[in-house]
LUMZA-938811 format. One record per residue (C-alpha): x negated, y negated, z negated. Coordinates in steps of 0.1 Angstrom, whole numbers, plus 5000, padded with zeros to 4 digits. Layout:
BEGIN
XYZ...
END
This chain:
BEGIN
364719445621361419375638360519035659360819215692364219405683365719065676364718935707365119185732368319155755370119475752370919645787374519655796375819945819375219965850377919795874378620005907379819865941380520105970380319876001379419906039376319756057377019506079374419536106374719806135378220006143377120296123378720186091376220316068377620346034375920156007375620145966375419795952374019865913373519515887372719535850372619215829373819045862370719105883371019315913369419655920367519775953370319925970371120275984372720496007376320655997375920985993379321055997379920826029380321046060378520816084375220806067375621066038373120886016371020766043369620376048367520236078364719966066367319696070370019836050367219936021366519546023370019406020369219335980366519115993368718876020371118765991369118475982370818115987368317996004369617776037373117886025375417646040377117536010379817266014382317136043380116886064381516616087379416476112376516586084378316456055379716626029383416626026386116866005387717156018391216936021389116656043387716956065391417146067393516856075391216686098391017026123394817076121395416686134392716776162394417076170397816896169396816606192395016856215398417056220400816756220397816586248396716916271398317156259397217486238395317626266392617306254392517516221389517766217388418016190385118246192384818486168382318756156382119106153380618996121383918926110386119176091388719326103391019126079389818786089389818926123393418926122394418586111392218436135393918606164397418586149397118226146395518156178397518376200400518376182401118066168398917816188400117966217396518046232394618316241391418126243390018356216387418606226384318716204380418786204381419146216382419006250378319066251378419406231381119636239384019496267382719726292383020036271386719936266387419836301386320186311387820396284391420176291391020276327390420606322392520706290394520436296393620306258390320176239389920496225386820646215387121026215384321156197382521126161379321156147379521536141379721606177375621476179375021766155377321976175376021906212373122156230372521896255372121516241372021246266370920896257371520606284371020246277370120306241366920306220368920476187365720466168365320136166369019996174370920246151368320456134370620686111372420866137369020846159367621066122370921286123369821386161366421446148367821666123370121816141367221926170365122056143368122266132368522386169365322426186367122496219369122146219368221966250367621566248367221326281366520986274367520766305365620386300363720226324360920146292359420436271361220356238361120476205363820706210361620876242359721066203362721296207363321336245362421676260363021436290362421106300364420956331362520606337364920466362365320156378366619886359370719866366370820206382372620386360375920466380374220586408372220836387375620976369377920936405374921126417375421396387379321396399378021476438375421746422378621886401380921896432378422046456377322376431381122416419380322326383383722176375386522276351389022296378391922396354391322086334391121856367394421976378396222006347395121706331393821466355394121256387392121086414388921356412388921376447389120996454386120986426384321326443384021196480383420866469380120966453379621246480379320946506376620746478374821036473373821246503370521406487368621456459365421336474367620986481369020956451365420996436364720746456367220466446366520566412362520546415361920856392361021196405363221386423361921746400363221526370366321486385366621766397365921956356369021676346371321786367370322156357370822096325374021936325376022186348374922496323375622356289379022316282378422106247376921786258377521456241376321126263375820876246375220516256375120146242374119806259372119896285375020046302377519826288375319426292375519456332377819316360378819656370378919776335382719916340382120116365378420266345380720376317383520526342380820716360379620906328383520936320384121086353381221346349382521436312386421476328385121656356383521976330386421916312383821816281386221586261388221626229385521956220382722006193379421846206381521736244382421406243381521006260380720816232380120466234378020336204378719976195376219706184377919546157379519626121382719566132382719536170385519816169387819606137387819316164389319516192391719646167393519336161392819186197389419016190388818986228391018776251392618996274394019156246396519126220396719276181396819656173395719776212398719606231397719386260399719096275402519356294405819186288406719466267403619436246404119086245407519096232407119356210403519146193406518826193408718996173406819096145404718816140408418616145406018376171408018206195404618066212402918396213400218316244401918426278398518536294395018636288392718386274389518306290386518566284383418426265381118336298384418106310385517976283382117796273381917696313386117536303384317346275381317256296383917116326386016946299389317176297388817256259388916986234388617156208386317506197386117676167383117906164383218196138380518356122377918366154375318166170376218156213373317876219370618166212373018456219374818346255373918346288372018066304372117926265370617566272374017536297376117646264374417386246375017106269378817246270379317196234378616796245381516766257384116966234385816646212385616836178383617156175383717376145381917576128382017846103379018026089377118056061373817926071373117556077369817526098371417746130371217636168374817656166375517466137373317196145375617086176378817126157380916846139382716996111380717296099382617546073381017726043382118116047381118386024378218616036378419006031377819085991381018795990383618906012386519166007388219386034387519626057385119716090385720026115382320186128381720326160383820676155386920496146385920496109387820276085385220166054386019876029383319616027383619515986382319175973379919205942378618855942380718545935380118315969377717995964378917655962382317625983381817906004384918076008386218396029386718366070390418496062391018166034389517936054391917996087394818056071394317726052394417566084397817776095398717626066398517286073399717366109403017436094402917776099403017846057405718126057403818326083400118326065401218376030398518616021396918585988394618885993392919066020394719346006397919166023396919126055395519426057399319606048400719366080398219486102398519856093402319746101402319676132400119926146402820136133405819896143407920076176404520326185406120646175403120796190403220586221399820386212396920566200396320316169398620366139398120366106401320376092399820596067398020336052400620036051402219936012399320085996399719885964396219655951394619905937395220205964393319915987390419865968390020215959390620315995387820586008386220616044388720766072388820746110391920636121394520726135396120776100400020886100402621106097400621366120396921276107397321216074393621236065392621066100391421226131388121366142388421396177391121256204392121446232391721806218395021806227394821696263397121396260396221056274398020746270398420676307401820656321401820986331399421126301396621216321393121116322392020846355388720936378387720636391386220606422383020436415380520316447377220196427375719876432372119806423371819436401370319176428367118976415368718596421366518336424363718266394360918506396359518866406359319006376362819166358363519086320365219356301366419216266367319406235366319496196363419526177363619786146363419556115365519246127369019196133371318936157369618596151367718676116370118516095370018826071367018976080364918656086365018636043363718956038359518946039359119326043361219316077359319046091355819256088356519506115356819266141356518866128356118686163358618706195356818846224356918976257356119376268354119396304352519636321348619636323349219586365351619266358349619166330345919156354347519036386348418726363345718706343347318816312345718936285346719156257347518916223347618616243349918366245352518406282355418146293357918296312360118116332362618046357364717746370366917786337364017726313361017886296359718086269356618076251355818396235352818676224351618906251351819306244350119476272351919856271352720106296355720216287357119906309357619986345355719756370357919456380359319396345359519266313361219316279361819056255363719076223366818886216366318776177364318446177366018096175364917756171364517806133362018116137360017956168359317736194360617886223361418236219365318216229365618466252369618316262367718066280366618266306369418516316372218366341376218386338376818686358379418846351381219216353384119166376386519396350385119336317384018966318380419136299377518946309374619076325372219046300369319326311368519196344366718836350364618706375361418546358357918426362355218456338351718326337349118266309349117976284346117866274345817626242343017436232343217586197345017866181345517946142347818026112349317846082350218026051352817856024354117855992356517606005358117556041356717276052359417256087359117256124355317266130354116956157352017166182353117346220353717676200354817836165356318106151357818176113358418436090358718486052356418676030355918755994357718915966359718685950362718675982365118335963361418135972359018365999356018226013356518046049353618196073353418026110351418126138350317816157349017726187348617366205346717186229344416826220342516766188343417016163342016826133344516586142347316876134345616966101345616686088349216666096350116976085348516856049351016586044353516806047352816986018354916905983353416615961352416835934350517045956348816735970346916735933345317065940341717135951341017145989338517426003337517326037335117436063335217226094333517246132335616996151333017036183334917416183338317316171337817496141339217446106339617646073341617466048342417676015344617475990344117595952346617425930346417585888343517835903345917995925346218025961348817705974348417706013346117806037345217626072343217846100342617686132339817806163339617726196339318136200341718306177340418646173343718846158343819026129345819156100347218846073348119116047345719096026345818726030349918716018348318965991345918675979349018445971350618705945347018725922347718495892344218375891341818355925337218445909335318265928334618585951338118555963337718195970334918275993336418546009339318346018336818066036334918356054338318456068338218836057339219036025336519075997337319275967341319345983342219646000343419566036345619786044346019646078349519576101352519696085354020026100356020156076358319876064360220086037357220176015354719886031352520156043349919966068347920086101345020116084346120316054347420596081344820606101342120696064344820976060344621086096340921096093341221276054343121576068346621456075347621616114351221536116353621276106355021526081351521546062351621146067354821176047353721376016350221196016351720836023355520866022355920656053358120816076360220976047363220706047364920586074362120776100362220476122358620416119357720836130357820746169354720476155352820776135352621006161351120736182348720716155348321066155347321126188345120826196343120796160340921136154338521186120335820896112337620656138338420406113336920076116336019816090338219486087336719236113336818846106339118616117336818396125333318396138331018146112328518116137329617766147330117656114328417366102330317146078331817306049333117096020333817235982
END
């Protein structure tokens, strides 16, 4: 036996996981692969009908967010590490003396659609059923409550009629308050597929901003921020007038229509005036309206900028009432569908995840309630709705509830008028929290913080957007003391006493007693059941396969589509028109410009996951603001500057992008950055507590601000090995980079006012002691605020420090690029100090995050032949994943022609450059 053959590690087989992603409600399928206990890039499941194989860039990068970095690892009290026992028994004696002292009304949870659907359950059985409260409501009080407050009113249940087939299905797509190409890019790809299938399918894309998602529109309705219900009342008018209804329907299987029909008949007296109100064209409209009276298979489908508004309820009962109205419900490609935001926003309102609601789709009727009290055996089962997420942290903040329990989410970046939240929190006598990072805003103001398992950990079940049942399967043992959501409370029911009624030893368990009582006394009467899953044994749980629910004696194999068979579950089984008199949002006081809020493609939530993944912070690495060129030169804004906006609430502090596809009058500003990714970037702090009157859902699209130009004496970059913390000037922003995702690079953009040698040499001390021994490259001007420090510790590249009083921006790639070479020639090292790329490529800003394709790369191609993003594909392969980044090569496409390339420019100017120090 040769040397080699003696020493080689021989590869085991390959382990395989089927699991779900955990970001977006599309419940993309995934295939976890490890050999010799390291983990594989992951991929799509073929066989899993939501996605069919297919992965956005976020779920190709789950593999690289498993790392333990910032991992919240241990109980903490008051920031000392304690044992599980300490933590348990010391939040059952608070919630104890809270109940024996105010009562259990002083008791709140807030959970997570994060959670699944099994921890989900305990949470809400113990609360509302055993604490007596119904304090517990849920991060999708912000996502989805007015999608369910509408569908209850109409349907008289929470039940989503349609499925992902019907996109493929429909002639006429309509997309309203949703940018699917960014926000849930693999049904966004199966509509692109599906249009290329059908040439004659019809898309209208109703957002007050040009999005991605406009790359697909044959029509793009840019309408005025919060006027969504008079444009679809309007559509109801239009219907009326040219006799485009299914009357049989209407009669047969509805009621109120012609409440609902003269209602919008008196809101809508023309098209010209409805044009009007919605600032768009009245032709536009006018081809809309066409277009939805003649085709019979049209699917709307809509997301948070219907459902984040204080008249949200009535937005989603206005596209209902057009749907009932053409009797285009329960059909092939006819259907409302409401899309959720989160992995499991539809698991939580299964088991009563919100608080005006109780488990398995009952509410708080006395016969719901009784019926919820006798199979949980609960003799304190909460008598009344709990208080929705906006009034519950206003309770905390006025002193009603001593003690909180936070699960799985962040509220002080995530929550209306956030700084308010976090004053709130102040005043709560124990706060808890359970996550499984350590450095959040949240967690910071918390006093008992819980270690939970992450996703890759946990074991149980999510439900997607179309009702679709998928089991989320752990492959990686949880680090330190983390433990599962569902241990953790039921360990605290536990020592509450409550042993005999939270004897679960496996999600698998409480899973079965959930399936149970959807089933227990419905006989049909409720539209959730899935008796057909209940006593599965172990293994027929873990083994269990993706199926929309319901599942029972009737659908065995789950259901496709509700109301094919014109039942509702009203008392009298007939669908509800609501009468719906639109309101335009109000600008209160703060500003005159409007903030819109919402996702960017590569990040998720708060960037607990995706913040660890280096490839999804190159699309977009620094929070910004989106203005139009008129907003941005009345203010004196300039493109790639640095804007404050602000309003009696607070400010932000973020990049300028100067782009037309923002109406005049507003702003958008994305929702992912936290204290831990920048300065002031949290976009929370800006929006106010309004509330839908129905729903409780905030208004989270529609903000009065200011914004005006920030000018710093000095403006740079810092590049890492190590993260070297909060940065001590007015401005930063963070990211990862590299290839090695357990210990990435830290890069920060900075910006500060005062003497910014003062900061660099600062910044220096931060640095780890053993880098401290390394060799220095500097190059200083301190008359122009200008300093190049390049640290070289063993001959390769340790930090870099890049400070000017005029920034001019370009790409860091080939800079992050430097760090990975083993070994810097002394070429490099000058390259670095003349701030541009020497014998490196630069393949400029990263557009394609899946392959790392960059701007520059695309634009050679364009200029060598390629004249479409397909050629892109073949040439580049960007484009030929996910497809998110295709809206981004077209732009490329159509503004970059043959020899328009240009060569990398400097960072800096050397002009002024006079000391420089080897």
């Amino acid at each position: 036996m040769s040397a080699i053959e003696q020493t080689t590690t021989p590869l085991t087989a390959i382990q395989q996981t089927q699991t779900t992603c955990p970001y977006c409600g599309v419940g993309c399928g995934v295939d976890i692969s490890q050999q010799n206990g390291q983990l594989l890039p992951v991929a799509g499941d073929s066989r899993h009908p939501s996605n069919f194989g297919r992965l956005c860039v976020k779920g190709s990068a789950l593999h690289e967010t498993i790392s333990h970095n910032g991992r919240l690892l241990y109980p903490l009290m008051n920031g000392q590490r304690s044992s599980w026992t300490q933590a348990i028994n010391l939040i059952a004696d608070k919630i104890q003396q809270v109940i024996h002292t105010h009562g259990p009304d002083a008791v709140a949870f807030y959970g997570s659609g994060q959670l699944l659907t099994e921890d989900y359950y305990v949470a809400n059985k113990l609360m509302k059923g055993f604490i007596g409260s119904a304090n517990m409501d849920t991060n999708s009080r912000l996502c989805m409550a007015s999608s369910v407050a509408s569908y209850k009113r109409a349907f008289g249940s929470d039940t989503v009629p349609g499925c992902y087939e019907d996109l493929e299905q429909a002639d006429l797509l309509v997309l309203t308050g949703s940018n699917a190409a960014w926000a849930h890019p693999v049904l966004y790809q199966r509509m692109v597929a599906a249009k290329k299938a059908n040439p004659d399918m019809k898309v209208v894309v109703i957002d007050p901003r040009r999005t991605a998602t406009c790359d697909l529109a044959d029509l793009h309705l840019a309408i005025r921020p919060g006027s969504d219900a008079f444009l679809f009342t309007a559509l109801l008018a239009y219907l009326g007038e040219t006799n485009n209804l299914d009357h049989n329907f209407i009669a047969l299987h509805t009621e109120g229509f012609g409440s609902a029909l003269e209602t919008a008949r008196q809101q809508c007296r023309s098209l010209k005036d409805v044009a009007g109100q919605l600032d768009i064209e009245a032709s536009d409209l006018a081809q809309f309206f066409h277009w939805f009276a003649d085709t019979p298979r049209t699917v709307t489908f809509y997301s948070q900028g219907i459902n984040q508004s204080a008249t949200g309820t009535d937005k989603g009962n206005a596209i209902i009432n057009v749907h009932l109205a053409t009797g285009r419900i329960g059909k092939p490609g006819a259907t409302p569908f409401s899309i959720t935001g989160q992995p499991n926003a539809m698991g939580g309102r299964e088991v009563g995840g919100l608080a005006n609601q109780l488990a398995a789709h009952m509410d708080f009727s006395a016969a719901e309630r009784d019926r919820v009290r006798r199979f949980w055996q609960a003799p304190n089962l909460a008598e009344r709705p709990g208080l929705k997420a906006v009034d519950l942290f206003q309770a905390v903040k006025r002193g009603e509830i001593k003690f909180l329990w936070i699960m799985s989410t962040n509220p002080l970046v995530s929550m209306p008028d956030a700084d308010d939240v976090k004053e709130a929190l102040k005043h709560c006598e124990l706060v808890v929290v359970s996550d499984c990072m350590a450095d959040t805003d949240t967690a910071a103001a918390a006093h008992v913080l819980l270690p939970a398992a992450s996703w890759g950990e946990k074991n149980g079940t999510v439900t997607n957007s179309e009702r679709r049942i998928s089991r989320q399967r752990g492959f990686l043992p949880p680090p330190g003391e983390a433990m599962p959501d569902w241990w953790i409370i039921t360990q605290v029911a536990h020592a509450l006493g409550h042993a005999d009624a939270f004897n679960y030893s496996h999600p698998a368990d409480i899973f079965d007693e959930h399936a149970r009582l959807s089933a227990f006394e419905n006989n049909g009467s409720r539209d959730f059941d899935l008796s057909g899953l209940s006593a599965m044994s172990r293994a027929q749980y873990d083994a269990m396969a993706p199926v929309q629910w319901p599942v029972n004696a009737q659908y065995p194999q789950g259901r496709q589509r509700f109301f094919d068979d014109r039942r509702f579950y009203t008392d009298n089984g007939k669908a509800r028109f609501i009468a719906v008199a639109p309101e335009l949002p109000v600008p209160r006081t703060g500003g005159d410009l409007i903030m819109n809020t919402g996702r960017v493609r590569d990040h998720w939530h708060t960037m607990t996951r995706t913040g660890k993944a280096p490839r999804l912070a190159q699309h977009i690495s620094e929070p910004y603001a989106d203005i139009h060129p008129q907003d941005a030169a009345l203010r004196g804004i300039e493109d790639g500057s640095l804007v404050r906006i602000f309003n009696p609430r607070g400010s932000l502090l973020l990049r300028a992008h100067i782009s037309d596809n923002q109406r005049t009058g507003e702003i958008f500003v994305p929702m992912h950055w936290t204290s831990r990714y920048a300065s002031a970037a949290r976009m929370g702090t800006l929006t106010d507590s309004s509330v839908d009157a129905i729903s409780g859902q905030p208004e989270l699209k529609f903000s009065a601000v200011n914004a005006e130009p920030f000018r710093p004496g000095w403006q740079g970059f810092v590049l890492s090995r190590h993260d070297i913390g909060t940065p001590d000037c007015a401005y930063w922003a963070c990211g990862v980079f590299g290839d090695d995702i357990h210990n990435p690079g830290m890069v920060y953009e900075v910006a500060g006012q005062g003497d910014a040698g003062q900061f660099v040499d600062a910044l220096r001390q931060r640095l780890p002691d053993q880098a401290l021994k390394g060799q220095w490259l500097t190059l200083s001007d301190p008359a122009q605020q200008h300093y190049r420090h390049v640290l070289i510790v063993n001959n390769q590249l340790e930090a870099v420090i890049f400070v000017h009083k005029d920034l001019q921006f370009s790409n860091r790639q080939w800079l992050t690029e430097c760090f990975a070479q083993s070994e810097l020639s002394s070429q490099q090292r000058r390259a670095l100090l003349a701030g541009q790329p020497a014998d490196a490529p630069d393949h400029g800003a990263i557009v394609c995050s899946c392959f790392q394709i960059g701007e520059k790369q695309i634009i050679q191609a364009i200029n060598n032949g390629c004249d479409s993003s397909d050629a892109l594909g073949k040439a580049l392969r960007c484009g030929t994943n996910c497809g998110s980044c295709i809206p981004e090569l077209k732009t490329l496409l159509a503004s970059h022609s043959a020899g328009s390339d240009t060569q990398p420019a400097a960072l800096f100017s050397d002009a002024a450059c006079t000391a420089v120090e080897l």
